[in-house]
C-alpha positions as CSV (number, residue, x, y, z in Angstrom):
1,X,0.8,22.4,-14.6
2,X,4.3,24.4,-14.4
3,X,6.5,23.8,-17.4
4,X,8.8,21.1,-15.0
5,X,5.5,19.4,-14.1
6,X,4.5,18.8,-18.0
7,X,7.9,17.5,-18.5
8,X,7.4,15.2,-15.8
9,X,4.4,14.0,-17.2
10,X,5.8,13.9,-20.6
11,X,8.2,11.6,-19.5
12,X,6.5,9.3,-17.5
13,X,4.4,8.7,-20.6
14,X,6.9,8.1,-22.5
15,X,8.4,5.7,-20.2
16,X,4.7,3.7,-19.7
17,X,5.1,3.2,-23.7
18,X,8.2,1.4,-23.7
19,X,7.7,-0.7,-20.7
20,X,4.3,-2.1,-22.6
21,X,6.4,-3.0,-25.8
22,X,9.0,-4.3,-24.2
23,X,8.6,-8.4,-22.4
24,X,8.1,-9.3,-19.2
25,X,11.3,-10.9,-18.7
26,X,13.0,-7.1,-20.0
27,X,11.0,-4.9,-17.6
28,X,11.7,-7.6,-15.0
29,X,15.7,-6.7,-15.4
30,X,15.4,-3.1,-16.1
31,X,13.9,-3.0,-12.6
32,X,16.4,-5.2,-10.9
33,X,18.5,-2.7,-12.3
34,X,17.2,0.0,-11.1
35,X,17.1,-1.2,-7.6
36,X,20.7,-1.8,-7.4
37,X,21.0,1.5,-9.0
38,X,19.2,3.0,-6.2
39,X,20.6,1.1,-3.2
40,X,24.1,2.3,-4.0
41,X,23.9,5.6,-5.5
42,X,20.6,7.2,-4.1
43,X,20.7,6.9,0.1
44,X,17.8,8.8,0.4
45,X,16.4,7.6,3.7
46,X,18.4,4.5,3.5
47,X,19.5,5.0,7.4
48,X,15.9,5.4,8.4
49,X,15.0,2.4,6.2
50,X,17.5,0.1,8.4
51,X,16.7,1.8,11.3
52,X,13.6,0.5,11.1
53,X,14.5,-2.8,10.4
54,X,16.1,-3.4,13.1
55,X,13.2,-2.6,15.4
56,X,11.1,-5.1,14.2
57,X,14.1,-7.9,13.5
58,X,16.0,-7.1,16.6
59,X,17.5,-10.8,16.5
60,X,18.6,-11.0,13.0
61,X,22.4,-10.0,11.9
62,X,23.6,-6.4,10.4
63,X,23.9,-8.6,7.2
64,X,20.6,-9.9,7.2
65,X,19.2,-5.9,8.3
66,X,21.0,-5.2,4.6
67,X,20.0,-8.2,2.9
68,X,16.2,-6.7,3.3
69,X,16.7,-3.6,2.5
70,X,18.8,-4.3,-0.7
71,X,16.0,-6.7,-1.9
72,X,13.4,-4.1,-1.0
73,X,15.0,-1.9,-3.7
74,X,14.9,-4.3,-6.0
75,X,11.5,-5.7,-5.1
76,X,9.8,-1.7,-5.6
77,X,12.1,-0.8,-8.6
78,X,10.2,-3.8,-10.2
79,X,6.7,-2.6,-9.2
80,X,7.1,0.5,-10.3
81,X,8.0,-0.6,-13.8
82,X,5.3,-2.9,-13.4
83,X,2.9,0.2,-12.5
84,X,4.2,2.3,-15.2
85,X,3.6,-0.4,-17.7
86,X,0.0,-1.2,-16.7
87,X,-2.2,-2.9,-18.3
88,X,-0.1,-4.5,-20.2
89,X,1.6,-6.2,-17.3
90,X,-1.2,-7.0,-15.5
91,X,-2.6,-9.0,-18.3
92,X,0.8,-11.3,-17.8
93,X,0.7,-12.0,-13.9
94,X,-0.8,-15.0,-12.7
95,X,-3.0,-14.6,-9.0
96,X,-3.3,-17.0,-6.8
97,X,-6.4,-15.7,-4.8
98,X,-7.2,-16.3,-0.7
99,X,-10.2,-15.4,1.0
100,X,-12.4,-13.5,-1.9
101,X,-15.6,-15.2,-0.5
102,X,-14.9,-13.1,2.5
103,X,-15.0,-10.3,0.7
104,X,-18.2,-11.3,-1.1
105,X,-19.5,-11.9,1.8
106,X,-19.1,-8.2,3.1
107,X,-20.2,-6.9,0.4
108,X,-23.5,-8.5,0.2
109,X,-23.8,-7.2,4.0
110,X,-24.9,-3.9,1.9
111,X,-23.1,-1.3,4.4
112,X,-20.3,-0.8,2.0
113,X,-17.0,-2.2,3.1
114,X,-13.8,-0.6,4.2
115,X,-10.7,-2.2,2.7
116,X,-7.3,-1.7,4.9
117,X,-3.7,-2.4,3.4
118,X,-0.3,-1.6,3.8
119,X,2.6,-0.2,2.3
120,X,4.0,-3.7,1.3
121,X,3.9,-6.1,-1.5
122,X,2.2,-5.0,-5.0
123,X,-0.8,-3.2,-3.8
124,X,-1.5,-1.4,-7.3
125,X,-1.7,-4.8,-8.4
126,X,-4.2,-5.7,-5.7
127,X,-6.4,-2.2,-6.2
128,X,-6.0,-3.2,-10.0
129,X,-6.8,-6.8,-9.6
130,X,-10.2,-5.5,-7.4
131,X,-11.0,-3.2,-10.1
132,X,-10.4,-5.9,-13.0
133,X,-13.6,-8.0,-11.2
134,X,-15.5,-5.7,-11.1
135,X,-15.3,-4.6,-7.1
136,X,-16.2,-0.8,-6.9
137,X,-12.8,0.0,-5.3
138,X,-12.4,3.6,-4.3
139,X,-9.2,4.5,-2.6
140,X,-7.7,7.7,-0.5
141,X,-4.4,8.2,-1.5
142,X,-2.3,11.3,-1.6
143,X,-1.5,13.8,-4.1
144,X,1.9,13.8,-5.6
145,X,3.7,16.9,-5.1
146,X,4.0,17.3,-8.4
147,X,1.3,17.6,-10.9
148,X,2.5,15.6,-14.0
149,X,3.4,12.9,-11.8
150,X,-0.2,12.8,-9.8
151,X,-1.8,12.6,-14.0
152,X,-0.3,10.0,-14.3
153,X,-0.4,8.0,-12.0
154,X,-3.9,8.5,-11.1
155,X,-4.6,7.5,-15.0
156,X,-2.6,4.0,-14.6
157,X,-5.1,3.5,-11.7
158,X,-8.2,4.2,-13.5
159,X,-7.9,2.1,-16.4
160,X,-8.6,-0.7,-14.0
161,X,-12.1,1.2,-13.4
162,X,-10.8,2.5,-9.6
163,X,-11.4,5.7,-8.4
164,X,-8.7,8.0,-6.4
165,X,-9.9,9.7,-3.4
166,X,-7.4,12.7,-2.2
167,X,-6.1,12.3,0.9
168,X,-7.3,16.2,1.2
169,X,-10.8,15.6,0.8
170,X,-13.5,16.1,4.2
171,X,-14.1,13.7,5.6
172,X,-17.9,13.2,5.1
173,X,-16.9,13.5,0.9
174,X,-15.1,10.2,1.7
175,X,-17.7,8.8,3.3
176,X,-20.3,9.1,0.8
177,X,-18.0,6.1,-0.7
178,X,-19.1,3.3,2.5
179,X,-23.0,5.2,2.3
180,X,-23.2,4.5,-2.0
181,X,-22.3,0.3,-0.9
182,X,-18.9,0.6,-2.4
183,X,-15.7,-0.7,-0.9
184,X,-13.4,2.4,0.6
185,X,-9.5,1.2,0.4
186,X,-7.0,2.9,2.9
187,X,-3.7,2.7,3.1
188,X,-3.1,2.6,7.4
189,X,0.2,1.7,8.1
190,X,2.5,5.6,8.2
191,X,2.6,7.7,11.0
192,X,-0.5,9.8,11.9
193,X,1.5,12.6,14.4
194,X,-1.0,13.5,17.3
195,X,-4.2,12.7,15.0
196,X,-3.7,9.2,15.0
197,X,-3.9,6.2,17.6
198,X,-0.7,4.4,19.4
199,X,-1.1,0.5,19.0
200,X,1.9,-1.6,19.3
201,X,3.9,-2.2,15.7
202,X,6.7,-4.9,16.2
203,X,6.5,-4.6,20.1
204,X,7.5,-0.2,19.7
205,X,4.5,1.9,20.1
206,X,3.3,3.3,16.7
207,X,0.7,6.5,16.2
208,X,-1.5,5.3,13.9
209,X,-4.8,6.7,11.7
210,X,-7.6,5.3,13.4
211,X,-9.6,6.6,10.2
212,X,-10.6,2.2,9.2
213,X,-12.0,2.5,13.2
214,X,-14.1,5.9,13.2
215,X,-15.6,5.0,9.7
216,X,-16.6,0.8,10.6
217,X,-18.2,2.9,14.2
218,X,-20.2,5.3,12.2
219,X,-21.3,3.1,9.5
220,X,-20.9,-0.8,10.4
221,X,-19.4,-1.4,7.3
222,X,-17.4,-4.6,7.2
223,X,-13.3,-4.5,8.1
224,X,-11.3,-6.3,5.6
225,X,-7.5,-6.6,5.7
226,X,-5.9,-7.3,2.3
227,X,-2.6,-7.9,0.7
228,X,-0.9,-8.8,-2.7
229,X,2.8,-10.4,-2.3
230,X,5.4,-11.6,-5.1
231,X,5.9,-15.3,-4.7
232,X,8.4,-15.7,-7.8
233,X,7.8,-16.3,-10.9
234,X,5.3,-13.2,-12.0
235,X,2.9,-14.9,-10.0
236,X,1.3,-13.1,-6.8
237,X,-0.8,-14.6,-4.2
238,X,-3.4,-11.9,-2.9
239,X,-5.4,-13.1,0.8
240,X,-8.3,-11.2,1.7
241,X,-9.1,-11.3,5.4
242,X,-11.7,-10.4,8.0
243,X,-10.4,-8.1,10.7
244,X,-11.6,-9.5,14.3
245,X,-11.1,-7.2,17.3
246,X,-11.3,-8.2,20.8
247,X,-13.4,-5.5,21.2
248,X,-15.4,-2.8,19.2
249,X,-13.5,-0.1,19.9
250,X,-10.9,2.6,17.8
251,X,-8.2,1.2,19.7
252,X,-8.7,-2.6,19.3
253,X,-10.1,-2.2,15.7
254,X,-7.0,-0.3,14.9
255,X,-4.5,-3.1,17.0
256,X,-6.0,-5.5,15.3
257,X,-4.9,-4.9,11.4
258,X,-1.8,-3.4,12.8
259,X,-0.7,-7.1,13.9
260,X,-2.2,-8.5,10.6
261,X,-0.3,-6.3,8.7
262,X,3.0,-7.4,11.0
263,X,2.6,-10.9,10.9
264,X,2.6,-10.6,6.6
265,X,5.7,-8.1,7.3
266,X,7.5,-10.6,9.5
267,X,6.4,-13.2,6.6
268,X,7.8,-11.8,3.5
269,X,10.4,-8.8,5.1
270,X,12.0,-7.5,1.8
271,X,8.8,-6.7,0.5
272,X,7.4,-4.2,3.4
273,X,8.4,-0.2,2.4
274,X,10.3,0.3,5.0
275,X,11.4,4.1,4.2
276,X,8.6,6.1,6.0
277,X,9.5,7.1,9.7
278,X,7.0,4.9,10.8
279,X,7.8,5.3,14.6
280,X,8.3,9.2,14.2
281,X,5.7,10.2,17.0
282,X,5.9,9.3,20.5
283,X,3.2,9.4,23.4
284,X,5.4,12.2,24.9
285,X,5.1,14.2,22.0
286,X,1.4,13.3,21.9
287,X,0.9,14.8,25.3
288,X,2.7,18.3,25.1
């Protein structure tokens, strides 16, 4: 690592310290601090954010568009102190669990199982929560541009017992995951440019990785669809779901947990990240 890069790391350790001394109730406000902080001082993408709120809540006011996006700051702020102080904060969140039969179910299918999320709600929580009982989670995720932050956070994941997958890695490396009978988790809700598949994502066509697709063809391992979502008071309710296409097919598979994920978006709105340009491609673009 680059002398900035051990810094980084230096820092974010020092930072995962406090946050475990400290209560709940403290890292609770530092965070809501934080996200204010953030929604009026760093705009970073905070036009692309509301852009994309109001394509999927064409019907609510400007002052509602804002009213989502402020509590999204707040509502991430939080997580991340919540990540940074892990385990000690897991150990003090209460779970109200949905669905884990199903889940049981697929597993004892032996074909391995291929867990799909999205960007919304506390997934660490949920990878952690999977990894806490015992599930043999591995999950692709991408590399942090910088080094001391990718150390650490890839060791607040594993002392849960999960296993990080670069997004870099072939293809049939990540496969070897579904073959071994473990559960593979993907994150499948940004923008896959001219690789991906265009299903419809609050009514606006959306290119989108049809990875969850090509891997259930190839191996008939189970689809699951799974979320984690604050519902006040530390506590989280996580719902594990089958995925059910109309058909067995990339595109139908990959409609299918798009609308899933939609329907939890349209359910709790502040808590979706809305900040990646998730409606960057076009078909036009796809076909040049």
């Amino acid at each position: 690592m680059s002398l900035t890069e051990t810094i980084t790391y230096g820092f974010l350790k020092l930072f995962s310290k406090l946050f475990r001394v400290i209560s709940h109730e403290m890292r609770n406000k530092f965070g809501e601090a934080l996200g204010i902080f953030a929604w009026k001082w760093i705009p970073k993408r905070q036009d692309e954010a509301l852009k994309n709120i109001r394509i999927a809540f064409p019907e609510k006011s400007e002052a509602d568009h804002l009213d989502i996006l402020r509590n999204c700051y707040r509502l991430f702020m939080k997580n991340a102190v919540q990540f940074l102080a892990f385990p000690k904060s897991f150990q003090e969140i209460t779970f109200t669990v949905e669905g884990r039969e199903i889940l049981d179910r697929a597993i004892a299918m032996d074909k391995g199982v291929i867990f799909i999320t999205g960007h919304c709600g506390a997934w660490e929580l949920l990878i952690a929560w999977l990894g806490t009982n015992g599930y043999p989670f591995e999950g692709v995720a991408a590399e942090q541009s910088n080094l001391g932050a990718d150390k650490l956070f890839r060791e607040q994941r594993e002392y849960f017992k999960v296993k990080q997958i670069p997004r870099s890695t072939p293809i049939d490396i990540i496969m070897e995951t579904l073959t071994s009978k473990k559960i593979l988790g993907l994150v499948s809700d940004q923008d896959a440019g001219p690789k991906g598949i265009f299903v419809s994502f609050f009514g606006k066509d959306a290119s989108t990785p049809k990875g969850p697709a090509v891997f259930h063809l190839k191996t008939g391992a189970a689809l699951i669809f799974g979320t984690a979502f604050y519902e006040g008071r530390n506590t989280f309710h996580i719902q594990i779901r089958e995925i059910k296409p109309e058909t067995n097919d990339v595109t139908a598979i990959t409609q299918s947990f798009t609308y899933m994920l939609e329907e939890k978006i349209k359910q709790y709105p502040s808590q979706y990240f809305w900040f990646h340009r998730r409606w960057k491609s076009s078909r036009k673009r796809e076909s040049k």
